[in-house]
Residue, then its C-alpha position, 0 to 999 in steps of 0.5 A: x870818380x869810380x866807373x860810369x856805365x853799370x849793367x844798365x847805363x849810368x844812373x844816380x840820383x838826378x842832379x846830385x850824382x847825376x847832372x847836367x853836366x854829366x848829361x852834357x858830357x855824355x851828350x858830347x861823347x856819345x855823338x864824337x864816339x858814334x859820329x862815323x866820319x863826317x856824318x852826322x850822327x841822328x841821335x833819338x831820346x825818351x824819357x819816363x815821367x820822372x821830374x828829372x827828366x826835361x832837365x837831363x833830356x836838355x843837357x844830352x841834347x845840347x852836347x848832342x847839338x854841340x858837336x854837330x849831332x842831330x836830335x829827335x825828341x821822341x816825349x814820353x815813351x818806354x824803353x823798349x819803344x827806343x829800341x825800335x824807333x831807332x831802327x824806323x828812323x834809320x838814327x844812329x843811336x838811341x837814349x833813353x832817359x830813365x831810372x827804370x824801377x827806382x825811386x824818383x830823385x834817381x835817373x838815369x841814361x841808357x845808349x842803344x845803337x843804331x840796331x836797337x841793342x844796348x851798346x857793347x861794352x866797349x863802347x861805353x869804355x870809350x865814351x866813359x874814357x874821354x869823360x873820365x880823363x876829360x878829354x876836350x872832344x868838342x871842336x867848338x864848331x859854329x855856324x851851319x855845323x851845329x846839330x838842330x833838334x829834328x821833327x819825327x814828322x809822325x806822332x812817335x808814340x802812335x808809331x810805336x803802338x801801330x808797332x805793338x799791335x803788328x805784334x799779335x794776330x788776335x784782338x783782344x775783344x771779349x777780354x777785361x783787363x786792368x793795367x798798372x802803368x806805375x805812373x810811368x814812361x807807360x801811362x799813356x801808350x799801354x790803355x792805347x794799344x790795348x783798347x785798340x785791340x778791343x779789351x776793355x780796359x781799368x787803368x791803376x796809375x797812369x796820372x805822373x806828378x813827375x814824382x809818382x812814379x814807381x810809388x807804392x804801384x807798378x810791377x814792384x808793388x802790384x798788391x793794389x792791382x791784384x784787389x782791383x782785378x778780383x772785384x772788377x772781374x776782370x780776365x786778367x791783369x798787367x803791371x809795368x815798371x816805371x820805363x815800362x821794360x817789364x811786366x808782371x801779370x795777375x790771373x783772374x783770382x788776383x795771384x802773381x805770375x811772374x816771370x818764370x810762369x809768363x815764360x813758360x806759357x808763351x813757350x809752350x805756344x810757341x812750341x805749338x806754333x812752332x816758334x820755338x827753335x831747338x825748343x829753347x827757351x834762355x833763363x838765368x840761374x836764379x830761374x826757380x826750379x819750378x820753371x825747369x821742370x815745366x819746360x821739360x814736362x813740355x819737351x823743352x830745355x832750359x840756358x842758363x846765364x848770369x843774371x842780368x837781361x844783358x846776358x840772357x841777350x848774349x846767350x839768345x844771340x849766339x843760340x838763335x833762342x827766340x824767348x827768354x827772360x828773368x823772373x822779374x818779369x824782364x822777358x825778351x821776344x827776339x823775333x819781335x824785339x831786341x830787349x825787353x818789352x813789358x806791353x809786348x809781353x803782355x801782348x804775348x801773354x794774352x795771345x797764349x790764354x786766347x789760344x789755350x782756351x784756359x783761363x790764366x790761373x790754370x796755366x800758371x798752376x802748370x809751374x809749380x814754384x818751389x820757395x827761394x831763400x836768399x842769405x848774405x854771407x860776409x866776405x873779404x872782397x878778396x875771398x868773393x870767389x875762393x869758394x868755388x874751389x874749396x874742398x870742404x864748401x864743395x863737399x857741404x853743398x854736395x850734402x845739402x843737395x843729398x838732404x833734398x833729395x833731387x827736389x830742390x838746389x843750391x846756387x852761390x854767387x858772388x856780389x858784383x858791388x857789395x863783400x857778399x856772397x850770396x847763398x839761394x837755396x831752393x826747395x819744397x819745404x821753406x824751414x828746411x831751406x831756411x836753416x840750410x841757408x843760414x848754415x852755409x852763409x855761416x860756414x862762407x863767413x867762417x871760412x872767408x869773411 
């Protein structure tokens, strides 16, 4: 068995790749690793709408129980609502019960600790380590050392949306809204909050089968929402993934603003507030150029990570950067969360366009969005990085870059998972970057393929 935990927790296809008795395992390791003494550690679960989900949230509870932790079972929530409740039940740690995205045979597990961040990484090596080498950490303890399922005592979900509405100083009265919940961990919290704050509100997918999710709708698939926001008039429009950690918005005229576009209008306000400190904003470097320029129009400047929420993380944490995000609309608002939150950014978003007084097509116009070409070069696992230094790879970039003149880029990454090279190559005119990027691809399998 190859290595548990990816860069968002451990994910398969439900009862297949991932089973009950993985989930049992887990359950078991996570409460021996994050067990502090004799205290017994407080574990918080959710899950998303997924089939798969009452089957594995069982199984983590019962290795949970069996080593003397204690259970709250929070339903049906997002993500992100973990991050926070985990902080407001002073419990050890979170789980969170989700293949975010994905379709719906997969599922997944995801740990937060006890501070509402996704745990380090060796953490989750030690938990995998006692899985992977099958060490017995259950002392078969009995009696009144068996953890017990606990009462939250208060509707979770009701504490999470009094959270998000704490978010923002405005109402949302005069607005009309229409949301995508991707028939997913969303469905119910996000028509919640913001009919709570005055918007009236259409919701697209919010009817689970436990097998709807993510189908053909949320933020991979907003082509429905954004006919549905042009013929309902409505202000604006918001669509979540499946566990509801990201977003990605529609204006008044039915276009996308993605991540790149939400990030800079809710920089920009909060630079007005002066919320913005060092007037930073983090992005990763598959961040467009577009992005790049409009916050230096605005006197700002960009951090460039790796690509991955993990590492825009990492980079805030150590820079005091209070927003940053991905283009997938996976945004993260430090003051307010510890990972990314798709109804929070709506929040945010929706603060800004109040505030601005333009409409939401105006300012998404002020970004400009040079088109991205995306090829795959086929490379010898071995050869993933000899690029970097190689003269005549170096020289052929510098070139291409002279080509376009300052008004577009070239960046090369190596596949964590696949022989791949990836090549994105990013401009004005999309037949150029296009015969550029076939060009360089082909030049990295010649050379190293």
């Amino acid at each position: 068995m190859g290595r548990l935990f990816g860069t968002d927790g451990v994910r398969g296809v439900a009862n297949s790749e991932l089973t009950p008795e993985l989930a049992f395992n887990l359950g078991k390791a996570g409460a021996y690793v994050l067990r502090k003494n004799e205290h017994k550690p407080v574990v918080l679960i959710a899950k998303d709408t997924r089939i798969s989900g009452d089957m594995l949230e069982n199984a983590i509870s019962a290795g949970i129980l069996a080593m003397g932790g204690n259970v709250i079972k929070a339903g049906v929530l997002p993500t992100p609502a973990v991050a926070y409740l985990v902080r407001h039940f002073k419990a050890d740690a979170g789980v969170v019960i989700s293949a975010s995205h994905n379709p719906f045979e997969y599922n997944g597990i995801k740990f937060f600790n006890g501070e509402g961040f996704k745990l380090d990484d060796d953490i989750e090596d030690e938990i995998e380590d006692i899985i992977l080498k099958n060490i017995d950490v259950n002392s078969h303890i009995t009696g009144d050392r068996l953890g017990r399922c606990l009462d939250a005592g208060e509707n979770a979900m009701t504490l999470y949306a009094n959270y998000l509405k704490s978010t923002i100083n405005t109402d949302l009265k005069d607005l009309k809204l229409v949301i995508d919940c991707a028939n997913g961990a969303a469905y119910k919290v996000a028509e919640k909050v913001f009919s709570e704050l005055g918007a009236e509100v259409v919701a697209l997918h919010n009817d689970p089968d436990g097998v709807n999710i993510n189908e053909l709708c949320g933020s991979t698939h907003p082509e429905k929402l954004q006919e549905m926001v042009v013929s309902n008039k409505a202000n604006m429009g918001l669509a979540f993934d499946g566990d509801a950690d990201r977003l990605i918005a529609v204006d008044e005229l039915g276009r996308i603003i993605d991540g790149d576009k939400m990030m800079y209008i809710c920089a920009k306000m909060m630079k007005d507030n002066g919320q913005l400190p060092e007037c930073l904003v983090t992005a990763t470097v598959m961040s467009n150029l577009g992005l790049h320029n409009a916050i230096k129009k605005i006197g700002c400047k960009l951090e460039l990570t790796q690509v991955g929420d993990r590492y825009v993380l990492e980079s805030m944490l150590k820079t005091g950067c209070a927003i940053g995000g991905e283009q997938s609309g996976h945004i993260i608002f430090l003051n307010c969360s510890t990972t990314g939150d798709g109804i929070l950014s709506a929040l945010q978003l929706l603060k800004a366009v109040k505030a601005s007084g333009s409409k939401p097509s105006v300012l998404a116009d002020e970004v400009t969005i040079y088109p991205q070409v995306l090829k795959n070069a086929k490379i010898k696992n071995e050869n993933k990085k000899k690029y970097i230094s190689d003269p005549d790879i170096i020289d052929e970039i510098k070139k291409l870059e002279e080509v376009m003149a300052g008004e577009g880029r070239v960046l090369i990454r190596p596949s964590g998972t696949e022989p791949l090279v990836r090549v994105m190559i990013e401009g004005k005119n999309i037949e150029q970057i296009t015969n550029l990027a076939e060009n360089l691809a082909s030049l990295l399998t010649k050379r190293f393929g």
